[in-house]
C-alpha positions as CSV (number, residue, x, y, z in Angstrom):
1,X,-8.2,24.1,117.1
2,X,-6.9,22.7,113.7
3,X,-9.8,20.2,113.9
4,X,-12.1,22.7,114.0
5,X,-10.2,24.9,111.0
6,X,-10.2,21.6,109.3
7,X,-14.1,21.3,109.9
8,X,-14.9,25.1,108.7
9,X,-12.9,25.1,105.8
10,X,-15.0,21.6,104.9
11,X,-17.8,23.3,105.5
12,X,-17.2,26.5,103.5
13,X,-16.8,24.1,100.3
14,X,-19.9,22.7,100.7
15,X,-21.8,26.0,101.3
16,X,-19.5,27.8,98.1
17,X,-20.5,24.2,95.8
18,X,-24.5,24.8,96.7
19,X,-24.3,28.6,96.1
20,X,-22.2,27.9,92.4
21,X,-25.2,25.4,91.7
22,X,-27.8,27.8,92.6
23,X,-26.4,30.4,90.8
24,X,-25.4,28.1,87.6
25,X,-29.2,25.7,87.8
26,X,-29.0,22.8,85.5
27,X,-30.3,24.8,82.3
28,X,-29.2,22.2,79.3
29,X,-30.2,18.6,79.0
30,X,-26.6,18.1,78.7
31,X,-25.8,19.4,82.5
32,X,-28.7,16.5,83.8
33,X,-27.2,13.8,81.8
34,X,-23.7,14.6,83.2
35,X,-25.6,14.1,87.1
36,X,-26.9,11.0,85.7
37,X,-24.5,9.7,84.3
38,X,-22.8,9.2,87.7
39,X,-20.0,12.2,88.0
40,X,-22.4,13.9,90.2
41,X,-23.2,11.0,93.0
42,X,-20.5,13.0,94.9
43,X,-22.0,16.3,94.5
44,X,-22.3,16.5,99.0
45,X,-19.6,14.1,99.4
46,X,-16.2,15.7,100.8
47,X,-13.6,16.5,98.1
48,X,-11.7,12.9,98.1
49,X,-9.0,14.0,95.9
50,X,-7.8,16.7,98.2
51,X,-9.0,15.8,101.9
52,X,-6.3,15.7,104.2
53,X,-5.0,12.8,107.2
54,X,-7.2,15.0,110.1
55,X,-10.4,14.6,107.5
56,X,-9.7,11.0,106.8
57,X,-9.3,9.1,109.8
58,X,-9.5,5.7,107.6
59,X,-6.5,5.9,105.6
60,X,-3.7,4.9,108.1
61,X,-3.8,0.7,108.0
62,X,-5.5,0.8,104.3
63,X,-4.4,-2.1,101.5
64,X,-1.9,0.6,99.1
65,X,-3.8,0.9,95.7
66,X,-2.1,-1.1,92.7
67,X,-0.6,1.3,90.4
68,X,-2.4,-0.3,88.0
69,X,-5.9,0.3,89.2
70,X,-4.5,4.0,89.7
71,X,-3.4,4.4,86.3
72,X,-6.8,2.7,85.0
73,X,-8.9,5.6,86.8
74,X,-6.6,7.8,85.7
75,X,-6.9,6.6,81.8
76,X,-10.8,6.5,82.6
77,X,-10.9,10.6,83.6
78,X,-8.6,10.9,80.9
79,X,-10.6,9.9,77.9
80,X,-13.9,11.5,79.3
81,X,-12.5,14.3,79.4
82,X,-11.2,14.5,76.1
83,X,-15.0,13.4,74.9
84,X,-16.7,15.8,77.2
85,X,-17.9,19.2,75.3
86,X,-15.3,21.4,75.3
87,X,-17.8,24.2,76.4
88,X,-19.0,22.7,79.4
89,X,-19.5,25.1,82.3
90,X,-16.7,25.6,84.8
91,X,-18.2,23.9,87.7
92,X,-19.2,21.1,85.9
93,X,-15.6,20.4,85.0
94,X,-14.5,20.8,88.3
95,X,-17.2,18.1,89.6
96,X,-15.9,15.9,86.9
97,X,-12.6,16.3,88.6
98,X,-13.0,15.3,92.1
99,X,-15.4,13.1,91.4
100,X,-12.9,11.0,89.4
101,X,-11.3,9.8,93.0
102,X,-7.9,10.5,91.4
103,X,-5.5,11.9,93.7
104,X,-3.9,14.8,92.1
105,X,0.0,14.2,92.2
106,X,2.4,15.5,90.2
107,X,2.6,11.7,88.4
108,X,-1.3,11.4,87.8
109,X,-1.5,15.5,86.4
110,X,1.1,14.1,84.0
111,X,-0.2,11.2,83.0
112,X,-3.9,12.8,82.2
113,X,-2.1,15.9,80.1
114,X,-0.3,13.3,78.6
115,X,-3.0,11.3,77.4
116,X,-5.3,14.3,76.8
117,X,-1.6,15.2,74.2
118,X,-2.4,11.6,72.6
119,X,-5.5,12.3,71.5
120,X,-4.5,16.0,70.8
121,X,-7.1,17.6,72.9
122,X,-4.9,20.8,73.3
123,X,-7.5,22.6,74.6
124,X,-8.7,20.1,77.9
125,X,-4.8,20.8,78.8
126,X,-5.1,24.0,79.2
127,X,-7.7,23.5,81.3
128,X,-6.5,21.5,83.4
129,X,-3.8,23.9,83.7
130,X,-6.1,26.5,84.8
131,X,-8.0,24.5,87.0
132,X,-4.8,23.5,88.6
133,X,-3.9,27.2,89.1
134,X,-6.9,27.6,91.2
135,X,-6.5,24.4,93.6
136,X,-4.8,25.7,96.7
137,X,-4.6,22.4,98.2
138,X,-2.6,21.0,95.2
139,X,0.7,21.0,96.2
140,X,3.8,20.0,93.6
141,X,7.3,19.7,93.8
142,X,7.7,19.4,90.1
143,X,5.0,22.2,88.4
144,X,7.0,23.0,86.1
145,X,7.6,19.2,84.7
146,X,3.6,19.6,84.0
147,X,4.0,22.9,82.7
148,X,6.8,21.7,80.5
149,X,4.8,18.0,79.1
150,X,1.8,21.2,78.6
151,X,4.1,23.1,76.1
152,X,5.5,19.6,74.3
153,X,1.4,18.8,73.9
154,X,0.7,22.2,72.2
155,X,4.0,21.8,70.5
156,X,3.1,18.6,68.8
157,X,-0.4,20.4,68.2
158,X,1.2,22.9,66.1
159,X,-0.5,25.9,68.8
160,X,2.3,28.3,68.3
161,X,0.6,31.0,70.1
162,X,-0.8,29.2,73.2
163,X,2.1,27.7,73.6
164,X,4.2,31.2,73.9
165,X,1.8,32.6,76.2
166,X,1.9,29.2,78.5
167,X,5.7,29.6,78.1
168,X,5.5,33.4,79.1
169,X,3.2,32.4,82.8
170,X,6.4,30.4,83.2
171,X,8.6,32.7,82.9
172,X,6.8,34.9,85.4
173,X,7.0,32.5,88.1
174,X,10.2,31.2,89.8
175,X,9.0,27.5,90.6
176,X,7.7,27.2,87.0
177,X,10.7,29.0,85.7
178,X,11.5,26.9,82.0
179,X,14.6,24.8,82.3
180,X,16.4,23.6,79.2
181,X,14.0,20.6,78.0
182,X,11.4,23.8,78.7
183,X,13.1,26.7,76.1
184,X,14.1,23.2,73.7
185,X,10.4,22.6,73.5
186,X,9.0,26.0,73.0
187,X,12.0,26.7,70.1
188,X,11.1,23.6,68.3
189,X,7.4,24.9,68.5
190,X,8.4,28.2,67.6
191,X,10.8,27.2,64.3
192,X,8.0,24.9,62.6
193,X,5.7,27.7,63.0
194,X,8.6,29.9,61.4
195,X,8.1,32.4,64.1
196,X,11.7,33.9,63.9
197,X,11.2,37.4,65.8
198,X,9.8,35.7,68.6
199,X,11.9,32.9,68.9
200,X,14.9,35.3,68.9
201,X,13.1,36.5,71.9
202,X,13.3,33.6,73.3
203,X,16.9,33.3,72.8
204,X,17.3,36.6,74.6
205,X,15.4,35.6,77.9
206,X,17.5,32.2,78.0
207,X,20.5,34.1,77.9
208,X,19.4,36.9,80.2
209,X,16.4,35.7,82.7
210,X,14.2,38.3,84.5
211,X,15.7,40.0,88.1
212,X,12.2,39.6,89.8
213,X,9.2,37.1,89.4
214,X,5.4,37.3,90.9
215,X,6.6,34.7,93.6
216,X,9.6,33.2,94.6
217,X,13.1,35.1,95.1
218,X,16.0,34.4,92.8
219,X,18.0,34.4,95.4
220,X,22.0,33.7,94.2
221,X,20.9,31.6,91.9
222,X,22.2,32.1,87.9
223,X,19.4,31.2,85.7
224,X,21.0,31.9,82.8
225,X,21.4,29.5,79.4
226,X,23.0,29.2,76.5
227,X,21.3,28.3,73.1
228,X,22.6,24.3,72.5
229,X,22.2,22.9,69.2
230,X,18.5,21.7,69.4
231,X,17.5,25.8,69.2
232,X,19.8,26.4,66.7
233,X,18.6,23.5,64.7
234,X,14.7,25.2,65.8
235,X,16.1,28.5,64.3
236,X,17.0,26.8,61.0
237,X,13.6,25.2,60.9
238,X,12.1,29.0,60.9
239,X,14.6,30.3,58.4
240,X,13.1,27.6,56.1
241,X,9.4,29.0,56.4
242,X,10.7,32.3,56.0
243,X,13.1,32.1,53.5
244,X,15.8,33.9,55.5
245,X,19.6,32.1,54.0
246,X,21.1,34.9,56.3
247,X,19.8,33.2,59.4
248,X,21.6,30.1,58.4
249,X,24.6,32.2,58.6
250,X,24.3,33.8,61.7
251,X,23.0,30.0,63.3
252,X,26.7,28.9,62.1
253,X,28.5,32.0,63.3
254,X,26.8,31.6,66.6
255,X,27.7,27.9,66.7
256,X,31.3,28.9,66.1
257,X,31.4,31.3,68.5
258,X,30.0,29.2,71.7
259,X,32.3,26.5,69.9
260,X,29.2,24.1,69.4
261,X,30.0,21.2,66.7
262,X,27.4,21.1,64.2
263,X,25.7,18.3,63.6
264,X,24.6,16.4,60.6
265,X,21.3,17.3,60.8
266,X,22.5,20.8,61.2
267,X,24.2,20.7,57.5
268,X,21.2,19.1,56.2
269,X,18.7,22.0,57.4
270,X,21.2,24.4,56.5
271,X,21.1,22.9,52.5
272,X,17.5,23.1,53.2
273,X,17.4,26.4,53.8
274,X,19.1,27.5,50.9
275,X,17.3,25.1,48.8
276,X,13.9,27.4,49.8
277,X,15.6,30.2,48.7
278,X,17.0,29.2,45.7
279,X,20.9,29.2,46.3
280,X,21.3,25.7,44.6
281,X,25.5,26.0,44.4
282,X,25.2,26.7,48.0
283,X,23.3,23.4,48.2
284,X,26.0,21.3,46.7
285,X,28.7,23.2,48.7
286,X,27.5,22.4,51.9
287,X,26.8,18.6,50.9
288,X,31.0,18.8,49.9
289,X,31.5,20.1,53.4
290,X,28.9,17.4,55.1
291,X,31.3,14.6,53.2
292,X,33.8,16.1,54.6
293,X,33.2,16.2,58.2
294,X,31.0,13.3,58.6
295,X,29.0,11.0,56.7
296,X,25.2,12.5,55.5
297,X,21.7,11.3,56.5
298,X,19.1,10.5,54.7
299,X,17.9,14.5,55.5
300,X,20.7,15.5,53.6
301,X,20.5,13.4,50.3
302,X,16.5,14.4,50.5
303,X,17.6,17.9,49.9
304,X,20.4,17.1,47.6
305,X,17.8,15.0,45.5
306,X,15.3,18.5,45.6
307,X,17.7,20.1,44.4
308,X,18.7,18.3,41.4
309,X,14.9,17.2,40.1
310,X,14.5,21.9,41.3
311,X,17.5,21.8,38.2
312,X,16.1,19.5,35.9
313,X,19.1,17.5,36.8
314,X,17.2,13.9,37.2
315,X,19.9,11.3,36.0
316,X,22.5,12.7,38.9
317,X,19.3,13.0,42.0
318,X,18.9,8.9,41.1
319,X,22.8,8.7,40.9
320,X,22.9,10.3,44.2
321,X,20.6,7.7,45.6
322,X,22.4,5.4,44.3
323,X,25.9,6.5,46.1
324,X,23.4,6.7,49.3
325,X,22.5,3.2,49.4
326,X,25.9,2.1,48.8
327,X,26.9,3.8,51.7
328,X,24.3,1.5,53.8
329,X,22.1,4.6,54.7
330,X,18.6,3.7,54.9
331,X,16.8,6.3,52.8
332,X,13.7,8.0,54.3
333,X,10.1,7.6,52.4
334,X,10.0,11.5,51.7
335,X,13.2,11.3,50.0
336,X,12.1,7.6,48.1
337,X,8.5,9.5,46.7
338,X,10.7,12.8,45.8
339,X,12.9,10.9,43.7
340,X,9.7,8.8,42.9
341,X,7.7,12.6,41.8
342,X,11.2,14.0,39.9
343,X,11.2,10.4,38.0
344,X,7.4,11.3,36.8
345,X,8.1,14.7,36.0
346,X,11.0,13.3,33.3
347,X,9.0,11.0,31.8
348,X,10.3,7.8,33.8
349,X,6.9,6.8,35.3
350,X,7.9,2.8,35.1
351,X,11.0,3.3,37.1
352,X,8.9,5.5,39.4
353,X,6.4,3.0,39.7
354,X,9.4,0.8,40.7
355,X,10.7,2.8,43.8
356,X,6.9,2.1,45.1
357,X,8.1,-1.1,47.2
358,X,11.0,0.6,48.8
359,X,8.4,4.0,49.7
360,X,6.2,1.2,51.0
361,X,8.8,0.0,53.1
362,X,9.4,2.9,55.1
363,X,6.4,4.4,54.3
364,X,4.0,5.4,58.1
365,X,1.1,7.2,55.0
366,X,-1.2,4.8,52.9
367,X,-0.3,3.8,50.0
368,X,-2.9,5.7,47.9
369,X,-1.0,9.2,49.1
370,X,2.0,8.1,47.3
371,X,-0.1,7.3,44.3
372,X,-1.5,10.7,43.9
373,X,1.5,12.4,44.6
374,X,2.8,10.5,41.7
375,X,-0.3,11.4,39.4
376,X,0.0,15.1,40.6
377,X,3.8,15.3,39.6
378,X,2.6,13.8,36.0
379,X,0.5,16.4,35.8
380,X,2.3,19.5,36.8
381,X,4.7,18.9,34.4
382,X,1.9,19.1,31.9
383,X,1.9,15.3,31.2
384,X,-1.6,13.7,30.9
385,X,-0.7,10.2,29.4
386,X,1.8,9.6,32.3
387,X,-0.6,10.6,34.9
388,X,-3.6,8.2,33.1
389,X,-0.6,5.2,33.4
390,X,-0.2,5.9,37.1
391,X,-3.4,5.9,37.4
392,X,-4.2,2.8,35.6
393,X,-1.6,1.2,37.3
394,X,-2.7,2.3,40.8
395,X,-5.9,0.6,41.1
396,X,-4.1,-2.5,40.5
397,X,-3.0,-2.0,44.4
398,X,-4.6,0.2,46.5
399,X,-8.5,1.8,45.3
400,X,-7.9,5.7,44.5
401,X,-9.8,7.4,47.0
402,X,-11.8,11.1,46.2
403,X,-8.5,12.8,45.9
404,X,-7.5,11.4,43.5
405,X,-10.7,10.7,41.8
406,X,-10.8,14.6,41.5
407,X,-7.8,15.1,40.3
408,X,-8.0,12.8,37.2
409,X,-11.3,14.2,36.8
410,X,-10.0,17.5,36.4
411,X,-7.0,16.4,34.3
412,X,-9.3,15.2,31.5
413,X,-11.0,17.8,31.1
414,X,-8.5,20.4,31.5
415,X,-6.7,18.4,28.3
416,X,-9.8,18.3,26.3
417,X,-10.7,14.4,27.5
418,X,-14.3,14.9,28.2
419,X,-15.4,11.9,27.5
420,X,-12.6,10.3,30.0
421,X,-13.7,12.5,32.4
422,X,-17.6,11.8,32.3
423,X,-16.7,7.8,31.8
424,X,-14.6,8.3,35.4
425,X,-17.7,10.6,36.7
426,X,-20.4,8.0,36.3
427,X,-18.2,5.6,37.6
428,X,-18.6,7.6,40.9
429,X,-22.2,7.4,40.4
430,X,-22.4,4.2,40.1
431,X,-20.2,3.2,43.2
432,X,-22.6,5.3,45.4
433,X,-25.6,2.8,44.7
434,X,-23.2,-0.2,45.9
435,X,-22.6,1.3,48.9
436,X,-24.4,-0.5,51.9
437,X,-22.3,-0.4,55.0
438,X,-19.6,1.6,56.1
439,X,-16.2,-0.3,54.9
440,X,-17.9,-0.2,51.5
441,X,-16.1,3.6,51.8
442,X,-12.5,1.8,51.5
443,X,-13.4,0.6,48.1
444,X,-15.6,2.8,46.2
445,X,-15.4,6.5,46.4
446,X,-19.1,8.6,45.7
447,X,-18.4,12.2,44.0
448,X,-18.7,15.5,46.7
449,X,-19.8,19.2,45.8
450,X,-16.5,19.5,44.1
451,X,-17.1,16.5,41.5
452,X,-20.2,17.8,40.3
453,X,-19.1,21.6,40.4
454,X,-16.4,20.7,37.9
455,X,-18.5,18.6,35.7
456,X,-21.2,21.4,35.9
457,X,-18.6,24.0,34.6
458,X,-17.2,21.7,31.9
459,X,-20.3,20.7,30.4
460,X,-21.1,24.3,30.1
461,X,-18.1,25.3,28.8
462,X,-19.0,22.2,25.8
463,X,-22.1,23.2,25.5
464,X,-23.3,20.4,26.5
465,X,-26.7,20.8,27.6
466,X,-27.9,17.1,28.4
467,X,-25.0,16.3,30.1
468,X,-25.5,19.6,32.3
469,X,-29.2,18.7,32.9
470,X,-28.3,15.1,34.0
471,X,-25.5,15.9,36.4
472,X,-27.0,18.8,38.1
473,X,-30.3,16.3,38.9
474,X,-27.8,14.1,40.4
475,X,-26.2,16.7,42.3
476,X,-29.2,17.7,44.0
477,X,-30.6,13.9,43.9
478,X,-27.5,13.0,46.4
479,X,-28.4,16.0,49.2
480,X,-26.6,18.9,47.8
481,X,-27.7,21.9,47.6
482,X,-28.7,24.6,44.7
483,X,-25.9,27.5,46.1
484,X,-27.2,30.8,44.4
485,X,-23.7,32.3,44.3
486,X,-22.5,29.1,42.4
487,X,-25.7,28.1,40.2
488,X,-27.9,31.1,39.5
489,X,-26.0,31.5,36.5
490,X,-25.6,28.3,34.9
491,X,-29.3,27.5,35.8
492,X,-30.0,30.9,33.7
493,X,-27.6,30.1,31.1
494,X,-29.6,26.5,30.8
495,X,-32.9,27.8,30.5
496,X,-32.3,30.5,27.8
497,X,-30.1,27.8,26.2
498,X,-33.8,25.5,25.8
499,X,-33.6,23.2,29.1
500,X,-36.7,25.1,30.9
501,X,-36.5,21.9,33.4
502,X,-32.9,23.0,34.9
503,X,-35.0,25.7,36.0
504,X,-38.4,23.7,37.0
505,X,-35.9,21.3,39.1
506,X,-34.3,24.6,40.8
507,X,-38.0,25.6,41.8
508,X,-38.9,22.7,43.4
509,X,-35.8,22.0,45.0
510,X,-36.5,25.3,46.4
511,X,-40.2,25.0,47.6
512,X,-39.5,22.3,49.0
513,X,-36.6,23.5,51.6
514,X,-38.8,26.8,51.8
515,X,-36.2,29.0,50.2
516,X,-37.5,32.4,48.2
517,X,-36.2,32.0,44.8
518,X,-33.8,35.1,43.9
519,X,-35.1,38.2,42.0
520,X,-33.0,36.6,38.4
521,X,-34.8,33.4,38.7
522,X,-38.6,34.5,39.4
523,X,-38.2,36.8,36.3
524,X,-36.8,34.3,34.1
525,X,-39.9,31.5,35.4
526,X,-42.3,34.4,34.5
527,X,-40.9,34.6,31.0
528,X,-40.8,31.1,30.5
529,X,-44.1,30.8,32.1
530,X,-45.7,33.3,29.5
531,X,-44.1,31.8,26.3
532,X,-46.1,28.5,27.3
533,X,-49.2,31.0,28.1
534,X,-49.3,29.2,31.4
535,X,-50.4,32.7,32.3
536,X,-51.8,31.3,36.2
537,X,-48.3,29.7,36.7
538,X,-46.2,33.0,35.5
539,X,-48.5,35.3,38.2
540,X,-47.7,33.2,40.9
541,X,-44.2,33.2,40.6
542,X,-44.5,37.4,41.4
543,X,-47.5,37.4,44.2
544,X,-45.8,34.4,45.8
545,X,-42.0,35.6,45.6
546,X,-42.2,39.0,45.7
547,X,-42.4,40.1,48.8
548,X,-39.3,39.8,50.2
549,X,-37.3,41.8,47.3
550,X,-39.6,44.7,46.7
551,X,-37.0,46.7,45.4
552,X,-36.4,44.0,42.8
553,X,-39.6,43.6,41.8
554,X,-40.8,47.7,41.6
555,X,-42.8,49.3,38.7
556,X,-39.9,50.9,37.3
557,X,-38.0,47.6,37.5
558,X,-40.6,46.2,35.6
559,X,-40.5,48.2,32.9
560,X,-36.9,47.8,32.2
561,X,-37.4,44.4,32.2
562,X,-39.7,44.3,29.7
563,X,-38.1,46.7,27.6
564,X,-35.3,44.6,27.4
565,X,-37.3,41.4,26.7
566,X,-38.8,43.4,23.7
567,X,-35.7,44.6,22.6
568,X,-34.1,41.2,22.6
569,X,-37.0,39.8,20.5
């Protein structure tokens, strides 16, 4: 009898894969290429992954499968999926699935979300969650470790949301019902995002867990928790977003209350906290009471250093430093380029410039980031001649990359510097015609839409002319495009201003990716068509462009238009 249940059920699967192919027929190139490919050579074969001892009378007296070939197929089905389109239809997922000759265990699940959460393919997870859901032969004694390694992947994504509502399933279920490591994970994702009304929600469910669940009985069993310090360390991290120095209050109250010893790191998010909200003697009070009780991190002296360059106070952040490494404490590269930043806002670029090898040190970001930040400081403290040193001194080391390139640009010219500025542009320019294979990117930056927007506006706001008409050639020259919303009017402004071939340019450029000219520009060819009594030349710009904006191009619109042009003259 089980036989034959065993044999109909095998059959049904067969019979429900045929009718989902029929119903979904191979409709993109994409689908075929996925059969080709090999994922579908199994398309009649039996479901491997889940077929049971009566279906598989082979497997008793089999070699065991190294763990290692096991966790190669498994790193195989892992990266495909994560380069798969994320769109793909259901059943073609599904295929990809069993035809992977994984066994699904609670180990292999793990390892492919985990793996999937490496490469930060968020979404995939999910699915695989769902399609889980769905497999009635999967059978786990450990769901909610997978559900839990799910919410650490969206967690580390920075999927605030997705990560609530995978949390709230959880909660719904009592084999999936969140232990601690579960309500840890979801507060930590939940205080970066600074989501403070639902992560007191949170709070509230740990403390008091639901009576009844979808399936399973609670039976005499107390699910209830209390916060430890890794949530209220999670609730700190959302009173930082939100600028809430009462939350740090209530954290410590709580912490008193449940007699839970704060840690270091505790202090050190409570000074940040007040820090974001401006309570600098609270700062210093709490680093008193961190000295105190145990010895600070380097989290602690980054804030403490905040706060004194926030004062203005730069001799006693680099004193503080100081006391730091005398201590032994090995200071973070955050707190190294914040010191490094509060140096070039005083003025002290060289000793700055100095703290470089000890950022590089401990330093996990290139070089260049460091750099800019530096540059960027300068700047925002309204120091140009500091920020052109830095820079200067930068590409002895590391190349600046189009970051930076863009913020120097803008620099000069924000301080008058055009010259500067266009010297730097053309350099651009000119590293885009050395450019012949791809790690030619490392070392020579080529100017973006931004670049040539900002040299655009400042050559108009110089009234210069030539240097307008030569960068806007080059900004179409290297495959950007004439953006009405951004160029109709300095196009205009060019023509009227006696550079007609601005305009000439803009009207091939637009022929020639079979755009209609707008209304503005067709009336200001005509003119300029008729003052060089190219009379065939200013009637085709109307019967070839005017079809499309007959409102714009109406008797009476006309005659305004010519009543201003006489009226001008």
């Amino acid at each position: 009898m089980n036989g034959g249940l065993v044999r109909n059920r095998s059959q049904a699967d067969k019979i429900t894969d045929k009718r989902y192919v029929q119903k979904n027929r191979l409709s993109k190139r994409s689908d075929q290429a996925f059969l080709e490919r090999g994922y579908g050579e199994d398309f009649e074969v039996e479901r491997a992954a889940f077929k049971s001892f009566e279906q598989s009378n082979d497997v008793i007296g089999k070699t065991k499968v190294p763990m290692w070939k096991i966790e190669e197929k498994i790193q195989k089905l892992g990266n495909w999926l994560n380069g798969a389109d994320i769109d793909m239809p259901e059943w073609m997922f599904s295929k990809a699935m069993r035809s992977a000759r994984v066994k699904y265990t609670d180990h292999s699940v793990l390892r492919i979300i985990q793996i999937l959460g490496k490469l930060g393919n968020w979404r995939r997870v999910l699915q695989v969650i769902e399609w889980l859901n769905i497999r009635e032969r999967y059978k786990s004694n450990r769901l909610s470790h997978v559900y839990t390694t799910a919410l650490h992947v969206l967690g580390k994504a920075k999927r605030p949301v997705e990560a609530l509502n995978l949390f709230h399933a959880m909660q719904q279920e009592m084999c999936l019902y969140p232990d601690l490591v579960a309500y840890r994970s979801i507060a930590v994702t939940l205080g970066q995002a600074g989501y403070m009304k639902e992560l007191f929600d949170v709070i509230d469910s740990m403390r008091s867990p639901p009576k009844k669940f979808k399936s399973g009985a609670l039976g005499k069993r107390d699910l209830g928790l209390e916060p430890d310090i890794v949530v209220y360390n999670a609730v700190l991290n959302a009173c930082v977003r939100r600028k809430q120095w009462e939350g740090a209050f209530w954290v410590l109250q709580q912490m008193k209350e449940k007699d839970v010893q704060p840690s270091t790191a505790t202090y050190g998010l409570v000074m940040e906290v007040m820090l974001a909200c401006g309570k600098y003697n609270l700062v210093h009070e709490f680093f008193k009471k961190v000295q105190k009780s145990s010895i600070p991190n380097a989290l602690v002296y980054k804030v403490l250093v905040n706060t004194f360059w926030r004062e203005g106070k730069t001799e006693e952040a680099v004193l503080a430093v100081k006391d730091m490494e005398r201590r032994g404490i090995v200071g973070s590269a955050a707190l190294y380029y914040d010191l490094a930043r509060c140096l070039c806002t005083s003025g002290r670029c060289q000793e700055a410039l100095d703290l470089i090898e000890k950022i590089c040190k401990v330093a996990n970001k290139p070089l260049v980031v460091t750099y800019t930040g530096l540059i960027q400081a300068c700047l925002d403290s309204g120091n140009i001649q500091n920020a052109v040193y830095i820079f200067n001194q930068m590409r002895n080391f590391c190349p600046p990359n189009l970051v930076t390139c863009n913020i120097m640009l803008k620099a000069y010219l924000e301080h008058g510097l055009f010259e500067e500025a266009n010297e730097l542009f053309n350099k651009m320019l000119d590293d885009g015609n050395h450019i012949s294979r791809r790690s030619d990117y490392k070392f020579r930056v080529i100017p973006d839409i931004y670049t040539f927007n900002t040299m655009l506006d400042a050559s108009i706001a110089e009234n210069r002319w030539d240097d307008f008409e030569y960068v806007y050639q080059k900004m179409l020259r290297h495959g950007f495009h004439f953006n009405a919303n951004r160029h109709l009017r300095m196009v205009l402004d060019a023509s009227r201003a006696g550079k007609g071939e601005v305009l000439e340019i803009t009207w091939k450029h637009l022929e020639q990716e079979d755009r209609i000219p707008s209304p503005p520009l067709v009336k200001q060819r005509f003119c300029m068509m008729l003052e060089k009594e190219d009379f065939d030349s200013a009637l085709a710009c109307i019967t070839t462009n005017s079809a499309g904006e007959s409102q714009a191009f109406c008797k009476s619109a006309w005659f305004e238009f010519i009543r201003r042009k006489r009226s001008a003259v």
